[in-house]
DRENTI-80379 format. One record per residue (C-alpha): x, y, z; residue in one letter; residue number from 1. Coordinates in nm, 4 decimals. Example, Ala and Ser with C-alpha at 12.3 -4.5 7.8 and 13.67 -1.06 7.14 Angstrom:
// residues 2
<<1.2300; -0.4500; 0.7800>; A; 1>
<<1.3670; -0.1060; 0.7140>; S; 2>
END
This chain:
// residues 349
<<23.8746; 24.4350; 10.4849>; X; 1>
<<23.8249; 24.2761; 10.1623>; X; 2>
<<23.5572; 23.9902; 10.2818>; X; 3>
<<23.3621; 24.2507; 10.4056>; X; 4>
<<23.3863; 24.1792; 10.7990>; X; 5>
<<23.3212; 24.4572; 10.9653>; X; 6>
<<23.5543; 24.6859; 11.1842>; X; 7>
<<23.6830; 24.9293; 11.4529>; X; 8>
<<23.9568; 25.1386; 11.4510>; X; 9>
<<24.1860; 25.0921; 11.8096>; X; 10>
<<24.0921; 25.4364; 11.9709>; X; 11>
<<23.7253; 25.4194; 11.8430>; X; 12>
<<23.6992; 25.1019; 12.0591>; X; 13>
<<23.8456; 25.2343; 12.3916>; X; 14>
<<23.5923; 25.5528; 12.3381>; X; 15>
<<23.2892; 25.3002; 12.3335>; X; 16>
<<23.3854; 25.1293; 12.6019>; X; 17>
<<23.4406; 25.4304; 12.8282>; X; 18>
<<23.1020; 25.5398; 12.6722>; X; 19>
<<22.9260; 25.2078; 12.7242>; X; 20>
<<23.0354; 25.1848; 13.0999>; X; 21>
<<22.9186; 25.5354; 13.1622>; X; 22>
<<22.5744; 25.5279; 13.0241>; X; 23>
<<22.5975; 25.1886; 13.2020>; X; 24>
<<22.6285; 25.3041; 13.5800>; X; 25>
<<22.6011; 25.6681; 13.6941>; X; 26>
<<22.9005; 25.6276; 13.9337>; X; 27>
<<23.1940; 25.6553; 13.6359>; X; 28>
<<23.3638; 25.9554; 13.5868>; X; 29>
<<23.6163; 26.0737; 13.3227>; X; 30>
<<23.8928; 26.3199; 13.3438>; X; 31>
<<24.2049; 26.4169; 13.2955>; X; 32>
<<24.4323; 26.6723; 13.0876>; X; 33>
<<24.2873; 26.7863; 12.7749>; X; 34>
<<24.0239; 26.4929; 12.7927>; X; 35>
<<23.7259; 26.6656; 12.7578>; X; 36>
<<23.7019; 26.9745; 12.5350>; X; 37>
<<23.9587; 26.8376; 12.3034>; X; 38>
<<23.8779; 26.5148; 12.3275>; X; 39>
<<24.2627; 26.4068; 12.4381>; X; 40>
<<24.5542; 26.4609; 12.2267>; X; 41>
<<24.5257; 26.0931; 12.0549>; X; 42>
<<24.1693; 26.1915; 11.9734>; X; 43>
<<24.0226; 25.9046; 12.1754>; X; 44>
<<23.7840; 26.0988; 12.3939>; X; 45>
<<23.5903; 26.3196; 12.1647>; X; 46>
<<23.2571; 26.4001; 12.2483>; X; 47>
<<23.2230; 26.2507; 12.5816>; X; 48>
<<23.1665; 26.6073; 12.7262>; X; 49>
<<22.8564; 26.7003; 12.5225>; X; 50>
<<22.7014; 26.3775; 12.6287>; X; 51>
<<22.7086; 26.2991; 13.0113>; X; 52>
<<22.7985; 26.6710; 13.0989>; X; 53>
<<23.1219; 26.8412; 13.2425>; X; 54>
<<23.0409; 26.6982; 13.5935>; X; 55>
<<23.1249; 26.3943; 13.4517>; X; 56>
<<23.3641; 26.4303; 13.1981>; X; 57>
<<23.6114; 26.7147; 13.2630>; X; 58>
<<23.9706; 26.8889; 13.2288>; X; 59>
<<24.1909; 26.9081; 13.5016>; X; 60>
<<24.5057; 27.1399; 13.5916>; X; 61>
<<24.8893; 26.9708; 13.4689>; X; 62>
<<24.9196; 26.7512; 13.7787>; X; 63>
<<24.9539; 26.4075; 13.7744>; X; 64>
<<25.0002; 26.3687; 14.1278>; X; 65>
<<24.6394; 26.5683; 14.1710>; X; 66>
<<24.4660; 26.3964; 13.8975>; X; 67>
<<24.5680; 26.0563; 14.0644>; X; 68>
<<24.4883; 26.1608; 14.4227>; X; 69>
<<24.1201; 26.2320; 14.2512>; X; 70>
<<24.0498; 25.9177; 14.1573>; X; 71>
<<24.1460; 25.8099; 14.4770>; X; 72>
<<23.9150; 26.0293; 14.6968>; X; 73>
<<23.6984; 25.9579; 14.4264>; X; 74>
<<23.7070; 25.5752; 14.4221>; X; 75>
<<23.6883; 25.5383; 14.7837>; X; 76>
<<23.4356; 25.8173; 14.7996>; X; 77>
<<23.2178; 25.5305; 14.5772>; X; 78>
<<23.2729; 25.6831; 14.2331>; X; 79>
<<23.4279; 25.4697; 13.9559>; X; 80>
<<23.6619; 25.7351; 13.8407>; X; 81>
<<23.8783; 25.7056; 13.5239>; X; 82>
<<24.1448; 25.9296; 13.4306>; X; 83>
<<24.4061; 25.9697; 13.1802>; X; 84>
<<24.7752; 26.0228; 13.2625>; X; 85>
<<24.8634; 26.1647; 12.8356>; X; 86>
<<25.1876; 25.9961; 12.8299>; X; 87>
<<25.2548; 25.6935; 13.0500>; X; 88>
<<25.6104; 25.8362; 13.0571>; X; 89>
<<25.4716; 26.0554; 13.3198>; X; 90>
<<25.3277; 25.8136; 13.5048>; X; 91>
<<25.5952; 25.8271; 13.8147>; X; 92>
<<25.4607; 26.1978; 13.8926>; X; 93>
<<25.1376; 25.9534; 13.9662>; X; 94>
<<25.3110; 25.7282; 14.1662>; X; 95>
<<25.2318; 25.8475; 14.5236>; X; 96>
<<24.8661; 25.7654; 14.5149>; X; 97>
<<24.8387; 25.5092; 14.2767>; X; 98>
<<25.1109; 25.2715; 14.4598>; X; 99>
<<25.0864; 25.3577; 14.7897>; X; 100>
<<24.7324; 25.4777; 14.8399>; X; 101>
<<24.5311; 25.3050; 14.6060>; X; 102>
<<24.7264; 24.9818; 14.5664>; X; 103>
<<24.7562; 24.9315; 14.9268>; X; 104>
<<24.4114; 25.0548; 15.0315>; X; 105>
<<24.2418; 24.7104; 15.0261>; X; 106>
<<24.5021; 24.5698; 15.2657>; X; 107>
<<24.5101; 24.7558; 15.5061>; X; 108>
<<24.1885; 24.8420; 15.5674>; X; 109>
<<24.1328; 24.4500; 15.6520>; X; 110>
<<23.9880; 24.3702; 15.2948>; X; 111>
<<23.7116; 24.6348; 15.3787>; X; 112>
<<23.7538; 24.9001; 15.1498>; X; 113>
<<23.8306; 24.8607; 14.7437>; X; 114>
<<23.9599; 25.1313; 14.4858>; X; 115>
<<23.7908; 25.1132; 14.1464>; X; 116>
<<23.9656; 25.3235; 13.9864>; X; 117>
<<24.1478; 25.3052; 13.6105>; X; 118>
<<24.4394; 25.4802; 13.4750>; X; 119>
<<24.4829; 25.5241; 13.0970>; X; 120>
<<24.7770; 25.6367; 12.9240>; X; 121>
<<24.9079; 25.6138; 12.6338>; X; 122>
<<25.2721; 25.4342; 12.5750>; X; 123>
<<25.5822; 25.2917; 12.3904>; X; 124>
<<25.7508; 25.4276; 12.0593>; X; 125>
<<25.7166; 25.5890; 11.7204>; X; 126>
<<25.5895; 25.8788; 11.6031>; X; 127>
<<25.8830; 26.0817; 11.6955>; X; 128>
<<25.8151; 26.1428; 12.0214>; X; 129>
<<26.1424; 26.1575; 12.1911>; X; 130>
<<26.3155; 25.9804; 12.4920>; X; 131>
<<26.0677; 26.1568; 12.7263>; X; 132>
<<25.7650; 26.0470; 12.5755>; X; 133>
<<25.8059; 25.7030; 12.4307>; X; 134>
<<25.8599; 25.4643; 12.7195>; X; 135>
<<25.6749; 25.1220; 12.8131>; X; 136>
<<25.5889; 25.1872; 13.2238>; X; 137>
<<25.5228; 24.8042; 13.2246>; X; 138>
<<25.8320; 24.6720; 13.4376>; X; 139>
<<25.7513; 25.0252; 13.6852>; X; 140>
<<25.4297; 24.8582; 13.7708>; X; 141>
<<25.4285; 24.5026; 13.7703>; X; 142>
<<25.5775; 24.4683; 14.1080>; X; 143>
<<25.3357; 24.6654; 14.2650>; X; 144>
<<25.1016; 24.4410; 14.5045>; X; 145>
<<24.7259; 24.5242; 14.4822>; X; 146>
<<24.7650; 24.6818; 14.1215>; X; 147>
<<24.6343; 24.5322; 13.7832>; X; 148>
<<24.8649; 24.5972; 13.4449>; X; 149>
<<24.6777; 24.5566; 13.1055>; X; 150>
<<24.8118; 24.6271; 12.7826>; X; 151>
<<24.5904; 24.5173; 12.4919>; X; 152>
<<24.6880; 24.4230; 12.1496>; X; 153>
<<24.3939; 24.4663; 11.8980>; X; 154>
<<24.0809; 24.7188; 11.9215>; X; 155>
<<23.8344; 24.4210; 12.0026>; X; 156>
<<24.0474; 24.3337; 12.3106>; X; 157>
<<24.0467; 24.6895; 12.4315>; X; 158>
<<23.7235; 24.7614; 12.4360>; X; 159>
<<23.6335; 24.4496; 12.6154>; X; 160>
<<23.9429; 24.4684; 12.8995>; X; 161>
<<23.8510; 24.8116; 12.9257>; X; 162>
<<23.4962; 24.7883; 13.0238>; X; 163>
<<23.6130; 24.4742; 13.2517>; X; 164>
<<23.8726; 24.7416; 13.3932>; X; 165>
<<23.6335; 24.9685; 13.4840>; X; 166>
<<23.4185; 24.7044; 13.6349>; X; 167>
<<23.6922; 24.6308; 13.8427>; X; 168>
<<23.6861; 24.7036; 14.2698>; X; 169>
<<24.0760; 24.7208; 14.1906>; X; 170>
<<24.2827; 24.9737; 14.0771>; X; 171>
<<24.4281; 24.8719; 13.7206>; X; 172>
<<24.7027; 25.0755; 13.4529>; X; 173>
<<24.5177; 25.0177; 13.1145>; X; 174>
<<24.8345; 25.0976; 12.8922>; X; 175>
<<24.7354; 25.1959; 12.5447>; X; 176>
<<25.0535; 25.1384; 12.2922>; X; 177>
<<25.0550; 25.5032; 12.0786>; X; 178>
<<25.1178; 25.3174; 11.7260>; X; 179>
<<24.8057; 25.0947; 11.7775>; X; 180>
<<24.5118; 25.3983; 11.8146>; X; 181>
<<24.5108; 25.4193; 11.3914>; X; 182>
<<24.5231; 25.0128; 11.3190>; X; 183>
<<24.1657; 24.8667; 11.2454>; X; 184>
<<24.0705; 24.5245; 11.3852>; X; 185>
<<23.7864; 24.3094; 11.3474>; X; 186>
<<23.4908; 24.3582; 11.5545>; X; 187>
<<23.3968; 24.1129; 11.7939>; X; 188>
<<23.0875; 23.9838; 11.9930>; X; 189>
<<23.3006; 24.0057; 12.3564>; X; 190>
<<23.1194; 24.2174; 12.6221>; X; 191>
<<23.3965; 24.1841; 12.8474>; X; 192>
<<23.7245; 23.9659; 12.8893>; X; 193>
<<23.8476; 23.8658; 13.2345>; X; 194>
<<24.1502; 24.0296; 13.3370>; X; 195>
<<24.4917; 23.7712; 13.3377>; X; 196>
<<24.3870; 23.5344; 13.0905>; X; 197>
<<24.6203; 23.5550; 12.8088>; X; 198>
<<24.5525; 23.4203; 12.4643>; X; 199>
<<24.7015; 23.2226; 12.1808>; X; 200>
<<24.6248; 23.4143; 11.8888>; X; 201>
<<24.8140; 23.1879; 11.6248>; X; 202>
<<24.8889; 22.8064; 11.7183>; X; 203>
<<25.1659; 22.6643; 11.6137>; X; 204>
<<25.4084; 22.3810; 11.6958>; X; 205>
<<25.8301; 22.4400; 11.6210>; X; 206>
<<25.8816; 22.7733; 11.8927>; X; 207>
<<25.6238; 22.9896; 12.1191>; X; 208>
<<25.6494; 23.3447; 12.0626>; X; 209>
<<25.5399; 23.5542; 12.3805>; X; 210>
<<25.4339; 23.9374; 12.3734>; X; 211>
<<25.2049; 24.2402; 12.4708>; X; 212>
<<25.0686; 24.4890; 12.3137>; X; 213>
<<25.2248; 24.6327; 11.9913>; X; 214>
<<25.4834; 24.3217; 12.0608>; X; 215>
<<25.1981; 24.0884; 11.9357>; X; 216>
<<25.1402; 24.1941; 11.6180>; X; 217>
<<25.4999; 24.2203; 11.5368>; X; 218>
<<25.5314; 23.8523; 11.6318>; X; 219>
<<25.2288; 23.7433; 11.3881>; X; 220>
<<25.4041; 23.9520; 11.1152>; X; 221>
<<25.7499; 23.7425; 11.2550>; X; 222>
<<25.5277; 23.4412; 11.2066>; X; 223>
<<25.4462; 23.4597; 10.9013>; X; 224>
<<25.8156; 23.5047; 10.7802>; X; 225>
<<25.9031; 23.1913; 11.0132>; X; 226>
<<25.6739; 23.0010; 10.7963>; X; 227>
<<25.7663; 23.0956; 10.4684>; X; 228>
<<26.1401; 22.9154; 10.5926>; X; 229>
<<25.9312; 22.6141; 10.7849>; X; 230>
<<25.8619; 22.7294; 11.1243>; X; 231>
<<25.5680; 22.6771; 11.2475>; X; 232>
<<25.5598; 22.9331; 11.5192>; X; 233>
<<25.2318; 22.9883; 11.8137>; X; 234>
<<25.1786; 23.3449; 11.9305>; X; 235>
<<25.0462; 23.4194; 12.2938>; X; 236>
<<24.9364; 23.7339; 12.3944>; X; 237>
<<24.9480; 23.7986; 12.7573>; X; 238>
<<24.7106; 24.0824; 12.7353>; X; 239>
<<24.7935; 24.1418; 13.0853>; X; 240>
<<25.1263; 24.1256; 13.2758>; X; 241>
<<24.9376; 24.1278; 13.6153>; X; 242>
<<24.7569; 23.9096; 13.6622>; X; 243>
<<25.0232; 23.7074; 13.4721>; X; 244>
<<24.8664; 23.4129; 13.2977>; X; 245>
<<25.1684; 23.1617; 13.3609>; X; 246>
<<24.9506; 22.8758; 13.2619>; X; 247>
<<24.8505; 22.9628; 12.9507>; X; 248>
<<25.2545; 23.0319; 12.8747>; X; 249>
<<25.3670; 22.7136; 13.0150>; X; 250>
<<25.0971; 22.5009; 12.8444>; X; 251>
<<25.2294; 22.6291; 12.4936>; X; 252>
<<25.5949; 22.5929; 12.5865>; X; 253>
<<25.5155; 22.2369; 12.6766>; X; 254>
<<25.4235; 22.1603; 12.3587>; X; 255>
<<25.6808; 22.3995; 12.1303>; X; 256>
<<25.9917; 22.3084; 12.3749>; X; 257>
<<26.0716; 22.6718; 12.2646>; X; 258>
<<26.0176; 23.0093; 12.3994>; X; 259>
<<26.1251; 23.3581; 12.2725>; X; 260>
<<25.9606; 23.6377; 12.4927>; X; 261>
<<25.9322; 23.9860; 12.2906>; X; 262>
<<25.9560; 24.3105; 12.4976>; X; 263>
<<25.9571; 24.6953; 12.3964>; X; 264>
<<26.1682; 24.8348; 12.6625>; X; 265>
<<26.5456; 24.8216; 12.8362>; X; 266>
<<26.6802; 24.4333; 12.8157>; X; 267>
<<26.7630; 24.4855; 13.2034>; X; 268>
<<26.4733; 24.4439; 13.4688>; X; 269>
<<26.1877; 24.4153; 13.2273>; X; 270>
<<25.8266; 24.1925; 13.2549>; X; 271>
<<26.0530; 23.9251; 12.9941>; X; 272>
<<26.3203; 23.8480; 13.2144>; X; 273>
<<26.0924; 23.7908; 13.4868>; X; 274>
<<25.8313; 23.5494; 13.2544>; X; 275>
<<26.1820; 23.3804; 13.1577>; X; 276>
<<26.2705; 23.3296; 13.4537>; X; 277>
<<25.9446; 23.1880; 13.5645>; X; 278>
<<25.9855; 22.9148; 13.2739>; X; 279>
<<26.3323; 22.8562; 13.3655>; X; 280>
<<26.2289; 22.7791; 13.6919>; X; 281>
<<25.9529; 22.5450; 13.5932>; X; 282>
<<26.1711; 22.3316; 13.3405>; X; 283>
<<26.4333; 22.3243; 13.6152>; X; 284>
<<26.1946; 22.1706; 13.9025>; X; 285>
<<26.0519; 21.9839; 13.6255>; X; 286>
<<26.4090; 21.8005; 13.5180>; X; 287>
<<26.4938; 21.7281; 13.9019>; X; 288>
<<26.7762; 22.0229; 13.9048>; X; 289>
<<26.6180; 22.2412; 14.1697>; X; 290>
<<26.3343; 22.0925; 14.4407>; X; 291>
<<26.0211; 22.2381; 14.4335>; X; 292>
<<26.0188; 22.2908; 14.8133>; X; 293>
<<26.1776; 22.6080; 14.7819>; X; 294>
<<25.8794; 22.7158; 14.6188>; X; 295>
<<25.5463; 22.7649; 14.7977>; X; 296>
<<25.3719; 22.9219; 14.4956>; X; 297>
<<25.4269; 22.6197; 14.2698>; X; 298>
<<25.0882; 22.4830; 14.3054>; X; 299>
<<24.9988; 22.2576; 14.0057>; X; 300>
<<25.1321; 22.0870; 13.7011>; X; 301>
<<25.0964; 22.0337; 13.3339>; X; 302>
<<24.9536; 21.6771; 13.2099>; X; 303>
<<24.9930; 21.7344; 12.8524>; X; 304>
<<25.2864; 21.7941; 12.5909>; X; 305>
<<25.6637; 21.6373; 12.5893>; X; 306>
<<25.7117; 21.8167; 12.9102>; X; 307>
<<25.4205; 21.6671; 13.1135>; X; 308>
<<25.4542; 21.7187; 13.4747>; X; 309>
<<25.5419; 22.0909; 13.4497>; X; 310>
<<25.4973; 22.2608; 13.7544>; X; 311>
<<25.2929; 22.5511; 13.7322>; X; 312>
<<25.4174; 22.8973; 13.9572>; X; 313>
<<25.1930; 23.1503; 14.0972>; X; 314>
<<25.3426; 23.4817; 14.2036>; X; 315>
<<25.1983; 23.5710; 14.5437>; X; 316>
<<25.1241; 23.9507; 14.6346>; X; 317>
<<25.3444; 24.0852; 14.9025>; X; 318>
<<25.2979; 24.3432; 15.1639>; X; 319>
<<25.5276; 24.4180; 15.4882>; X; 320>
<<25.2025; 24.3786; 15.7364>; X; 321>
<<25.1708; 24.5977; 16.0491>; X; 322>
<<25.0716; 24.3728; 16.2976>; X; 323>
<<25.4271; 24.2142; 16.4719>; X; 324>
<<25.4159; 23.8876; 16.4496>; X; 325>
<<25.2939; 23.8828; 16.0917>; X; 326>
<<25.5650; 24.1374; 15.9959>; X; 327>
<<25.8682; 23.8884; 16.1926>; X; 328>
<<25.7113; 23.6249; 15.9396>; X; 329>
<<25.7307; 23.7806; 15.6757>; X; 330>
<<26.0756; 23.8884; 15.6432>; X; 331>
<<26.3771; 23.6884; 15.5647>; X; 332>
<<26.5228; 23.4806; 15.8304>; X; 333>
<<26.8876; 23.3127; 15.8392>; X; 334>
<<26.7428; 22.9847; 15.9491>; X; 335>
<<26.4629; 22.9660; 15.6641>; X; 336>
<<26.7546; 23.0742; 15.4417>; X; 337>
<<27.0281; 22.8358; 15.5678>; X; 338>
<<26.7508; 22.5379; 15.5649>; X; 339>
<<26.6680; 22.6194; 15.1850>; X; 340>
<<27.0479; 22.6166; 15.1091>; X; 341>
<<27.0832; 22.3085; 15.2792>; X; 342>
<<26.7989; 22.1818; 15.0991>; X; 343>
<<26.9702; 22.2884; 14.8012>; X; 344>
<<27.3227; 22.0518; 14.8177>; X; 345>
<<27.0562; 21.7408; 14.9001>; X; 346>
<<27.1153; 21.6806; 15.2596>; X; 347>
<<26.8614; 21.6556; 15.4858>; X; 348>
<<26.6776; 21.8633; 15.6975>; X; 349>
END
């Protein structure tokens, strides 16, 4: 950079911190396909082998489902295993262990058993890749009770949400956008960032731009051309879609009284639609057009900006429990439902 700052290029960073937590605590392991002697087929993993040894660092066979079920016996076995799924387009061949073994582990065994494990893979498009290979598994995996979703934008973010990651007792998908392991960021002092606290990277005051990954630095560079007509524009990146950071969203659509959410992926059933619909919801309770009762999540409210009072809305994990009663609760019920919809015209209850 011209002024001389120092920096790190994207895929440089998330090799430190992989390198950093391992020289850190004996219990992290690496592997995956074509992470070790070739050092992965982004380059990110070079020289990991020679250091800590191929007991540590090692290849495996092309199976995702085996690779993931390692890290599970591994994780719950008291290893801090990391592994590498190449493209995240492959990431439903994972699925099995990672959603129902991993995610679910701490629940059902009573809050008495945790899975630190970490899944890296590489995602979204460019470079010619093809339909197969250029996906964003976001929208696949924020659903998924138990399991945390991080997507960083800029090399000094990775490094510090991916040592966090690993320091994690939860599983989490660290999802590395392909176009971003070349770009060069600044290097910062961060040891570690926590995990769902998103960040507003450009303030601004006319419309809030909202984005991930890649998606964040093509709404700076959107920025910049909104200013050059008058539009003073504030960028938040979520860094992570779960935990979802709803405050830090709200807060800066409370002050912009605008919103545009960017996503790279199919319009239909994607992590935008469901933010949108999480502000929609807000600026409805918050205007009188839908009661808040409905909503047990909604749990506090914002005190600043020209929409003061916004309620804030918390997503709750959900499980189907074993134990009867539990399970009769938790399902739907036609008298919960018809009271809501009662609720709903204004009549009481």
């Amino acid at each position: 950079m011209s002024d001389g700052t120092p920096t790190i290029e994207y895929r440089a960073a998330v090799r430190e911190a992989i390198d950093e937590e391992m020289a850190r605590d004996e219990r992290v392991v690496f592997f995956g396909e074509d992470v070790a002697v070739a050092g992965g087929v982004f380059a990110v993993t070079p020289g990991l082998e020679e250091k800590y040894g191929a007991e540590r660092v090692f290849d495996t066979p092309i199976s995702e489902l085996a690779i993931s079920a390692g890290a599970f016996g591994a994780a719950v076995s008291g290893l801090r295993p990391i592994f590498e799924i190449m493209f995240a387009d492959f990431l439903p061949l994972a699925m099995d262990s990672l959603i129902n073994q991993a995610a679910k582990y701490w629940y059902v065994s009573n809050e008495q058993g945790s899975v630190p494990l970490v899944v890296r893979s590489a995602m979204g498009a460019g470079g010619n890749f093809g339909a197969m290979h250029s996906q964003s598994p976001i929208p696949w995996l924020q659903g998924i009770p138990g399991l945390k979703v991080v997507a960083p934008a800029t090399a000094g973010d990775a490094k510090a949400l991916l040592k966090q990651s690993i320091r994690d007792d939860n599983p989490v998908a660290f999802l590395e956008h392909k176009r971003l392991y070349s770009v060069k960021d600044p290097i910062t002092d961060d040891e570690v960032l926590p995990l769902g606290k998103a960040a507003i990277v450009r303030e601004g005051t006319d419309v809030t731009l909202v984005s991930i990954s890649k998606g964040v630095r093509d709404c700076l560079r959107a920025a910049d051309e909104l200013a050059a007509r008058g539009v003073d524009a504030e960028v938040v990146d979520l860094r992570s879609l779960r935990p979802l950071d709803t405050e830090t969203v709200l807060s800066s659509v409370a002050r912009t009284n605008r919103v545009v959410i960017v996503e790279e992926g199919p319009l239909i059933g994607g992590w935008g639609a469901n933010l949108l619909g999480i502000v929609d919801l807000v600026v409805a309770v918050s205007m009188g057009t839908l009661c808040s009762g409905f909503f047990p999540g909604i749990t506090g409210r914002i005190t600043t900006g020209p929409m003061a009072q916004l309620p804030l809305v918390l997503i709750p994990a959900y499980l189907v429990p074993l134990f009867i009663m539990l399970h009769f609760i938790a399902l739907f019920q036609a008298r919960r439902l018809a009271r809501s919809g009662k609720s709903a015209t204004g009549h009481k209850i």
